[in-house]
LUMSESE-493809 format. One record per residue (C-alpha): x, y, z; residue number from 1. Coordinates in Angstrom, 3 decimals, always signed. Example, Ala and Ser with C-alpha at 12.3 -4.5 7.8 and 13.67 -1.06 7.14 Angstrom:
+12.300,-4.500,+7.800,1
+13.670,-1.060,+7.140,2
***
This chain:
+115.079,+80.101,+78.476,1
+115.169,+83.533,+80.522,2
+117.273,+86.245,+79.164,3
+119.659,+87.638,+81.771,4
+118.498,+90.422,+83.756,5
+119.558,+93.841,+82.787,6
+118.743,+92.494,+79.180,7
+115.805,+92.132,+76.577,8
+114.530,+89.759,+74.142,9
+113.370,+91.503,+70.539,10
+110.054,+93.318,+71.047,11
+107.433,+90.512,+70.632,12
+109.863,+88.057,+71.566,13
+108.012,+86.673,+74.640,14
+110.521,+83.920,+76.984,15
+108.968,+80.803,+78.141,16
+110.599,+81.747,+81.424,17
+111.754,+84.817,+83.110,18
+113.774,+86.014,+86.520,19
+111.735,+87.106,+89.508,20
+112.268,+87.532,+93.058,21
+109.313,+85.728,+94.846,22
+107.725,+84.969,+98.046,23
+106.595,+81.921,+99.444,24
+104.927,+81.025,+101.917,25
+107.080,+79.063,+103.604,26
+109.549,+81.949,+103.839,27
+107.265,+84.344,+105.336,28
+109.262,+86.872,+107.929,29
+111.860,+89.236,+107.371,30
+111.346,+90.513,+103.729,31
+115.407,+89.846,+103.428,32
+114.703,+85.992,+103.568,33
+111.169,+85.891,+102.452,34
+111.982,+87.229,+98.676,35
+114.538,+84.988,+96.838,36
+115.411,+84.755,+93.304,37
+114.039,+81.897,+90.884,38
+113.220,+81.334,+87.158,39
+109.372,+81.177,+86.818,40
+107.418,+80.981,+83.613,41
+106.313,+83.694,+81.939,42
+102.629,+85.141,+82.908,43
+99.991,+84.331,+80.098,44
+97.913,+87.591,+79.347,45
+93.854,+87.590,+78.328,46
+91.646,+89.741,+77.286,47
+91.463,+93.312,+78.267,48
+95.324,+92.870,+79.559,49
+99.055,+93.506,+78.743,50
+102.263,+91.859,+79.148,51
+104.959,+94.802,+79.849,52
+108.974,+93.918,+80.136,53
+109.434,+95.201,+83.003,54
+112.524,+97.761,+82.976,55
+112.742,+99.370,+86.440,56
+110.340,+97.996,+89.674,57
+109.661,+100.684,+92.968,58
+109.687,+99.940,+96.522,59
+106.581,+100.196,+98.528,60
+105.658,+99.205,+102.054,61
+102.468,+96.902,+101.124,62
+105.158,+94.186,+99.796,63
+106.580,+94.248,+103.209,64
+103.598,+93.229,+104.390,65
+103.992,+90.723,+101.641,66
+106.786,+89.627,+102.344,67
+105.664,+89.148,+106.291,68
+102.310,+87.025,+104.925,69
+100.316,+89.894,+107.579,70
+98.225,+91.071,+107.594,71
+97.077,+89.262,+104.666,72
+98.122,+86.027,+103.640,73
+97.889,+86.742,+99.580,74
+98.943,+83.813,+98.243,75
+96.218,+81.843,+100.343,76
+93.764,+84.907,+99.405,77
+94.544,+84.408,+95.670,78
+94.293,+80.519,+95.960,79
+91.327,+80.438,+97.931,80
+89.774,+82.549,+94.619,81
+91.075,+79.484,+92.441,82
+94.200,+80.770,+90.975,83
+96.825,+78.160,+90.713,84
+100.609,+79.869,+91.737,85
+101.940,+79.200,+95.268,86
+104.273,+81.915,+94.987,87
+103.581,+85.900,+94.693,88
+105.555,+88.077,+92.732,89
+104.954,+91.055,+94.200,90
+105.868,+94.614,+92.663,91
+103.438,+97.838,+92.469,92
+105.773,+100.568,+90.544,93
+107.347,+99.566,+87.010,94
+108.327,+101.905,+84.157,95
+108.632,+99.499,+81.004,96
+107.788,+98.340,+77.455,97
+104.835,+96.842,+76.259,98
+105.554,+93.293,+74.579,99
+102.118,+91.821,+73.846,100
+98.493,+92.673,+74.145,101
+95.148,+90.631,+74.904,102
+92.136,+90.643,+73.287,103
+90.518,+93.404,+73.080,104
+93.211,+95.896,+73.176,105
+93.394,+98.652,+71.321,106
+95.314,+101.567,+73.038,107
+98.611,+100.009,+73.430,108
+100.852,+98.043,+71.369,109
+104.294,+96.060,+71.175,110
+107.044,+99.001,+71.935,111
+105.087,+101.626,+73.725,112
+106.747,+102.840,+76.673,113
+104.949,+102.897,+79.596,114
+104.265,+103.483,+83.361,115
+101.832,+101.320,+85.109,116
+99.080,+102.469,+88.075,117
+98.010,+100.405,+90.807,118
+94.254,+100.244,+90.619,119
+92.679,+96.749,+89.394,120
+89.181,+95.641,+88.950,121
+86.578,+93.519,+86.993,122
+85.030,+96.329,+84.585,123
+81.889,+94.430,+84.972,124
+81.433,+94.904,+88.527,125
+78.031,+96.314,+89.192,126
+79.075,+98.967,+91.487,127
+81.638,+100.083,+88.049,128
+78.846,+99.491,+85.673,129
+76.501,+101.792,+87.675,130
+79.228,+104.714,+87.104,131
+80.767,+104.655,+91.102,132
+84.229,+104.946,+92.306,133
+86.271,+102.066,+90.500,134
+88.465,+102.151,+93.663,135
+85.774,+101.634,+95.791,136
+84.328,+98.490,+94.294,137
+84.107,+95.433,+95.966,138
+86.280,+94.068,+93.278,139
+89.094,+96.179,+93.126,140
+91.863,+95.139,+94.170,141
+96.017,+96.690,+94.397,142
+98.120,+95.460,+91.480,143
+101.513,+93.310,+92.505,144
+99.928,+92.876,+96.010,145
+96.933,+91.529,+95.815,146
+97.169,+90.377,+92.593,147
+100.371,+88.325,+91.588,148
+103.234,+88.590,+88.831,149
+103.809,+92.384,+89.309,150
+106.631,+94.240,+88.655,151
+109.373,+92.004,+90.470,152
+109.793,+89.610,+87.473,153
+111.500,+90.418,+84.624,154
+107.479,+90.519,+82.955,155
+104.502,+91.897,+84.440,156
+100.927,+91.285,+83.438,157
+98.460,+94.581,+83.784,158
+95.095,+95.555,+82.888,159
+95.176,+97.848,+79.702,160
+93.936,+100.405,+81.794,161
+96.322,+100.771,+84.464,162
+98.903,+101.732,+81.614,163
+99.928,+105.198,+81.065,164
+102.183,+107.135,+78.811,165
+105.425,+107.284,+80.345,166
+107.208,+110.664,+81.275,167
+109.965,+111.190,+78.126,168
+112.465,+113.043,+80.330,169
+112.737,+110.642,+82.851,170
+114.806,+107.430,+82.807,171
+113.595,+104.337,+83.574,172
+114.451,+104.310,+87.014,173
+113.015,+107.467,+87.161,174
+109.495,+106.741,+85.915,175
+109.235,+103.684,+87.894,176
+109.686,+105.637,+90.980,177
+107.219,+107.729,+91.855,178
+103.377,+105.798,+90.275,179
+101.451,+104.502,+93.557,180
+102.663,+106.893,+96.329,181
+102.003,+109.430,+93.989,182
+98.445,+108.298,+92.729,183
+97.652,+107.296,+96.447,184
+98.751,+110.830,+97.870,185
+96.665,+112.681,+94.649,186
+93.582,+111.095,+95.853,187
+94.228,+111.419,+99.225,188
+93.707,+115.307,+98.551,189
+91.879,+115.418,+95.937,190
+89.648,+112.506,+95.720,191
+87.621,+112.953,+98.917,192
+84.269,+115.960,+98.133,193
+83.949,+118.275,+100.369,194
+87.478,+118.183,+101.716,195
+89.615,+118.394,+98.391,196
+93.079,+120.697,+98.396,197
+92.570,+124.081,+97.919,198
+94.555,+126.936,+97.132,199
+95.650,+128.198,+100.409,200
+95.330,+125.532,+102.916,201
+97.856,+124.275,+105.352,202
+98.159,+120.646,+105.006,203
+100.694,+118.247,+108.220,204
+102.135,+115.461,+106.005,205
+103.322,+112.828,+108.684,206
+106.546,+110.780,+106.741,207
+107.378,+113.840,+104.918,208
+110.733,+112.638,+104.082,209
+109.355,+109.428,+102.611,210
+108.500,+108.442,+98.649,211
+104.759,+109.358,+99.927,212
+105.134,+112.399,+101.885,213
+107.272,+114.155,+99.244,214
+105.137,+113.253,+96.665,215
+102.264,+115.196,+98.648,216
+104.475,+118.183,+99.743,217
+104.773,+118.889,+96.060,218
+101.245,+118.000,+95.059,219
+99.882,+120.677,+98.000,220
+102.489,+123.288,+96.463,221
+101.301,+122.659,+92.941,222
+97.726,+123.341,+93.990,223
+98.688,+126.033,+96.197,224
+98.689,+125.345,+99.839,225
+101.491,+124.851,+102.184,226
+102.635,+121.576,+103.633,227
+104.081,+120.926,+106.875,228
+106.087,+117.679,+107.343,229
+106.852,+115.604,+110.012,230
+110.546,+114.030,+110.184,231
+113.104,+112.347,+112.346,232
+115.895,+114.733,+112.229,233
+116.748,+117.916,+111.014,234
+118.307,+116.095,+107.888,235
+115.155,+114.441,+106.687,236
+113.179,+117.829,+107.488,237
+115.921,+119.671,+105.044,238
+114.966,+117.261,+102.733,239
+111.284,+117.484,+102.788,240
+111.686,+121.222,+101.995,241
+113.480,+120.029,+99.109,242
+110.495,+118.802,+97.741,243
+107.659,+120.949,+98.703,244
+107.202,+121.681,+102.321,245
+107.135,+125.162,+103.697,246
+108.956,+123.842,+107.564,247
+108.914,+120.574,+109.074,248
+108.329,+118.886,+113.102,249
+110.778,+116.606,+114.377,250
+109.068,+113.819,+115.939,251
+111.602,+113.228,+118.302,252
+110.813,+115.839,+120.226,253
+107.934,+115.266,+121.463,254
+106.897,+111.445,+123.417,255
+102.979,+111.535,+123.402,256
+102.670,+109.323,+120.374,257
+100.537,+106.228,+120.750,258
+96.909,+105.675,+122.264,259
+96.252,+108.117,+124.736,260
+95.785,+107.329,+128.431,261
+91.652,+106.884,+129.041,262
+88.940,+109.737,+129.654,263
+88.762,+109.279,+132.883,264
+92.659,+109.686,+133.374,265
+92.973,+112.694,+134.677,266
+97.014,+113.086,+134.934,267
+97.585,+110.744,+132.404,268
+95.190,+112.954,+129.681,269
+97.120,+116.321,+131.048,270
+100.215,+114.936,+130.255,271
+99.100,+113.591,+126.968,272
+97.579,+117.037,+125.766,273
+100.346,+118.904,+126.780,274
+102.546,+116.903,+124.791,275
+99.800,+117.195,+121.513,276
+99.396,+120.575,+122.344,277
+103.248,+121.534,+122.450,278
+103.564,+119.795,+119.020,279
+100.630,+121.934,+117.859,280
+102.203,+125.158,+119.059,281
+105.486,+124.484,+116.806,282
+102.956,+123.834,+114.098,283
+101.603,+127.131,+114.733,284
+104.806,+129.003,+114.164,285
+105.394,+127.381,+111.072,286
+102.258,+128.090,+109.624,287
+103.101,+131.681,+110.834,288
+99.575,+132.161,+113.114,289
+97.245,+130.036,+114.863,290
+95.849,+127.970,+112.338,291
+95.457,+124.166,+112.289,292
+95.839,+121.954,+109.042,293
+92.636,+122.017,+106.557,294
+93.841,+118.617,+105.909,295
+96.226,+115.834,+107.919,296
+98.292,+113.581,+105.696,297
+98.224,+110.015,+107.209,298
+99.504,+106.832,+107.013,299
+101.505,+105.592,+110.284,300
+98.146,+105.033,+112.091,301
+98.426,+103.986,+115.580,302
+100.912,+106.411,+116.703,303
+99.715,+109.043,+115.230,304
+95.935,+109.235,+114.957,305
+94.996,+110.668,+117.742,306
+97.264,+113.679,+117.451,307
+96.587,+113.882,+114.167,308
+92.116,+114.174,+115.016,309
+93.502,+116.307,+117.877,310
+95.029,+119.131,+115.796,311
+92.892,+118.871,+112.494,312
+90.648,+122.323,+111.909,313
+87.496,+122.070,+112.734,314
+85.455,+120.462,+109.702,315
+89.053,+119.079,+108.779,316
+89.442,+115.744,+107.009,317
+92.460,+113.283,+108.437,318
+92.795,+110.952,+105.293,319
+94.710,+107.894,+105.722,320
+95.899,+105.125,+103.324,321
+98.087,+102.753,+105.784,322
+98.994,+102.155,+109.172,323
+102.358,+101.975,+109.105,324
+103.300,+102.126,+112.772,325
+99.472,+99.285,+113.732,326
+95.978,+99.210,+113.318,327
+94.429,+99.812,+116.662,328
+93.970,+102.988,+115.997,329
+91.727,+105.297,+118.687,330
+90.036,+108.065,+117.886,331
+88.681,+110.960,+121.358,332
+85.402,+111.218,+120.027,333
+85.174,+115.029,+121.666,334
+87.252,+116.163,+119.430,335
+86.158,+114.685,+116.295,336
+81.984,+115.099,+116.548,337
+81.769,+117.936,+118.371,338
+84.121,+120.280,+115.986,339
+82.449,+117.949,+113.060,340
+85.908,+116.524,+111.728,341
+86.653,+114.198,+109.055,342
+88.442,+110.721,+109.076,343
+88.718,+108.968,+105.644,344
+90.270,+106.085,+104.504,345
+91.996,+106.388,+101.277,346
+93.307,+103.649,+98.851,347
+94.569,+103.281,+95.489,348
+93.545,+105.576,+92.710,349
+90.998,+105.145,+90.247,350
+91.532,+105.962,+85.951,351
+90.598,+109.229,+86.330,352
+93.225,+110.252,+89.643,353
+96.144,+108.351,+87.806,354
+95.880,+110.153,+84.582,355
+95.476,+113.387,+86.428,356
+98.653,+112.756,+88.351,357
+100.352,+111.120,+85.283,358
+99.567,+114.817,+83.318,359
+101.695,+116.120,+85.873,360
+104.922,+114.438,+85.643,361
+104.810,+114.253,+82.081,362
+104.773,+117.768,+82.608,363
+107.744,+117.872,+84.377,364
+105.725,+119.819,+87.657,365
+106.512,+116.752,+89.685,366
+109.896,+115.657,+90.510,367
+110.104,+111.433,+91.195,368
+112.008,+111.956,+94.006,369
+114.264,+109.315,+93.702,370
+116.543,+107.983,+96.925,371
+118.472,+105.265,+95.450,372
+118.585,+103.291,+92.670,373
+119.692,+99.224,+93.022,374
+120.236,+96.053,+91.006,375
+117.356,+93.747,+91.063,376
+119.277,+91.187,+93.852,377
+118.765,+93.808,+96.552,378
+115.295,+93.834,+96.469,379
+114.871,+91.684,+99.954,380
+117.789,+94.383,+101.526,381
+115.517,+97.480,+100.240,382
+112.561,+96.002,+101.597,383
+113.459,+94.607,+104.904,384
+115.252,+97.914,+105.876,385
+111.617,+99.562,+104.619,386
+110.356,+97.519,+106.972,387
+112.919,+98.913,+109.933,388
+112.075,+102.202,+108.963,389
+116.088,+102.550,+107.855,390
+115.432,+104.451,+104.607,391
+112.544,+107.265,+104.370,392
+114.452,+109.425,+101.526,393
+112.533,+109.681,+98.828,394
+111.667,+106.144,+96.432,395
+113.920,+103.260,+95.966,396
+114.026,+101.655,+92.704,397
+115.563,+98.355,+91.069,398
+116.843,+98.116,+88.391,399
+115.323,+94.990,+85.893,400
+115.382,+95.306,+82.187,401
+117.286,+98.804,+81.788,402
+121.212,+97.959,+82.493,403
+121.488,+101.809,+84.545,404
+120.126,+104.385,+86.218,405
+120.173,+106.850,+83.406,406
+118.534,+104.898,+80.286,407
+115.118,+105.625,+79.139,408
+115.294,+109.727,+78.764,409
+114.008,+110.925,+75.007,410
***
C-alpha cells in the first residue's frame, strides 16, 4: 500500500507501491493531459544504485518533450532496449532521502539527505573506461528522461553517483530546484577547453529570466564576467538582474528572429542585419563599449542561432544545450569560419561538473532561484504552461514527500 503523498514510511521502510504522475503513450500531447496520477509499484534498485524518497521534484523542459512523445518517443526507446514499463515517470530535479542501497554501495546510506544530478551511464563503457568525458559516451544517457522512474513518483531510483550532499540551508523545495539547469549551464561555460569563463568576459544569456539563464547569470558573476540577458519585458529583465546580470535586451523589440532570408537576398539580408545589428548596438551600450560576448548562452535554437553566430567575438564559442524555440537551426557560414567562431553542443554534466557546481550551493554562492513552489497534482499545469512559454521566473518545484515549502533547512 502507498503512503499518502506529502508523507513517509520509516527510513528503510520501502512500499510495495507508491504515487506517481506518469505518461503514457497513449496520452501523448499537451503535457496537462499526457501526465496523470496512478499508483505504480515501487522501482527495484541493483547494484551500483539507490532508491531515494523523493521529497521535492523540479520542472524542466525535456519532460515536455516527454510529455509530447517528440522528439523522442522514450518509452518505445526504453522498450526497444528490453525494459519492460509502458509508462515513463519522468522527473530530472529531486532533493530527498536515501531509503535503500544496491550492491556495491558504499558512499550513501538509509537517511542521508541528498540532491540528485542528471548524468547516467554504464561505468563500463569503453569510451569511460579509457578516462573520456562520461557525458560524452555513447552510453550516457539524462536521468528521469531517458531513463524512467525519476523524480515524479513518490521513489526514484539513481545511480550512486549522481547523488550529492544536499545544501543544509536550503529546504527541500529549495534543493530540488536548481540541480540540472544548474549543472547544464556550469558546463556550458566551463566544460568546453579553449573557450571556458574567464574573469572578465561578457557573456549574452538568451532566457535570462528562466531556471537556466539565472542559474548562468550568477555562475558568470561568480567567476567574474558580466552577463547580459535576454527577456520579454522589462519585468523579467528586472528580474534577471536579480540574479546576476549586469543589463538585459528585450526581445520584443527587435523582429529578425528566425532563419535569415538566403545569400543571395539582397533586401531581404539588409533588412535582416539591420535588425541583428540594432540588437547588437543595445548590447554594446550595456557592455559599456564595443565589445561582443566571449561567450553566447544558448538554448532556444532556431530563432536565435543565427543572431547569436552573428554577434559572438571573433574566436567566440555559442554553446547550446536545447532548442527550445526548433531544430532547423542555420548557421551564415561567413561569419562563423572566417572570424574562426565556435558552436558547441552542450549536454548534461559529468561527476566532476556536478560536484563542482554542488560545492557552490552548499556554499551558499548560488541562490536556487526558486519561482513557485506546487503540490505534486499540478505537475501537468506547470509543465504544459512550460511548454507555452507562460512561466520563465526562475524554477518551479513540487512538492512530494516534504508536506511545505519550508521543511528540510538544518
Amino acid at each position: 500500500m502507498a503512503v499518502e503523498i506529502g508523507t513517509l514510511p520509516p527510513i528503510g521502510v520501502v512500499p510495495e507501491k507508491m504515487h506517481a504522475q506518469v505518461v503514457r503513450q497513449d496520452r501523448y500531447g499537451d503535457p496537462s493531459a499526457a501526465f496523470v496520477p496512478e499508483t505504480v509499484s515501487t522501482p527495484r534498485i541493483g547494484p551500483g544504485e539507490v532508491l531515494v524518497a523523493v521529497m521535492a521534484a523540479g520542472v524542466n523542459y525535456n519532460n515536455v518533450w516527454a510529455a509530447r512523445g517528440y522528439p523522442v518517443d522514450q518509452i518505445a526507446t526504453r522498450q526497444k532496449s528490453g525494459e519492460p514499463e509502458d509508462f515513463h515517470i519522468g522527473g530530472s530535479d529531486a532533493s530527498g532521502i536515501v531509503y535503500a542501497v544496491g550492491d556495491g554501495v558504499t558512499d550513501w546510506q538509509p537517511g542521508d539527505h541528498v540532491v540528485v544530478h542528471p548524468g547516467v551511464w554504464d561505468e563500463a563503457d569503453p569510451w569511460i573506461t579509457a578516462g573520456k568525458d562520461q557525458m560524452v559516451a555513447p552510453s550516457a544517457r539524462i536521468w528521469g528522461y531517458d531513463t524512467n522512474y525519476g523524480a515524479f513518483g513518490q521513489f526514484t531510483r539513481a545511480q550512486a553517483h549522481q547523488l550529492m550532499p544536499k545544501a543544509e540551508h536550503l529546504s527541500w523545495a529549495e534543493a530540488a530546484a536548481p540541480t540540472l539547469v544548474g549543472t547544464t549551464a556550469y558546463r556550458m561555460l566551463h566544460g568546453w577547453a579553449g573557450n571556458t569563463l574567464q574573469d572578465g568576459d561578457l557573456v549574452l544569456v538568451w532566457g535570462g529570466s528562466g531556471g537556466l539563464g539565472t542559474q548562468a547569470s550568477q555562475l558568470v558573476a561568480a567567476a567574474g564576467g558580466r552577463a547580459i540577458a535576454v527577456v520579454s519585458g522589462d519585468d523579467r529583465g528586472e528580474y534577471a538582474m536579480k540574479y546576476g546580470a549586469i543589463g538585459y535586451l528585450d526581445r520584443r523589440k527587435y523582429d529578425h528572429w528566425g532563419i535569415p532570408p538566403l545569400v543571395d537576398d539582397n533586401e531581404g539580408q539588409k533588412a535582416w542585419s539591420a535588425g541583428a545589428r540594432a540588437f547588437g548596438k543595445d548590447l554594446w551600450t550595456i557592455a559599456g563599449g564595443r565589445e561582443e560576448p566571449a561567450i553566447v548562452f544558448e538554448h532556444p535554437g532556431a530563432a536565435t542561432v543565427p543572431t547569436s553566430i552573428f554577434l559572438c567575438q571573433p574566436g567566440g564559442m555559442v554553446v547550446i544545450c536545447a532548442g527550445t524555440t526548433g531544430f532547423d537551426a542555420m548557421v551564415d557560414l561567413r561569419y562563423h569560419w572566417t572570424r574562426q567562431k565556435r558552436l558547441q553542443g552542450s549536454h548534461g554534466t559529468n561527476d566532476a561538473q556536478a560536484y563542482a557546481y554542488n560545492d557552490l550551493v552548499r556554499a551558499g554562492k548560488l541562490d536556487p532561484v526558486v519561482g513557485r513552489v506546487l503540490p505534486f497534482a499540478e505537475i501537468p499545469r506547470s509543465h504544459a504552461e512550460m511548454g507555452r512559454g507562460e512561466e520563465v521566473f526562475g524554477n518551479t518545484v513540487h512538492l512530494v514527500g516534504a508536506a511545505d515549502p519550508t521543511t528540510g533547512r538544518s
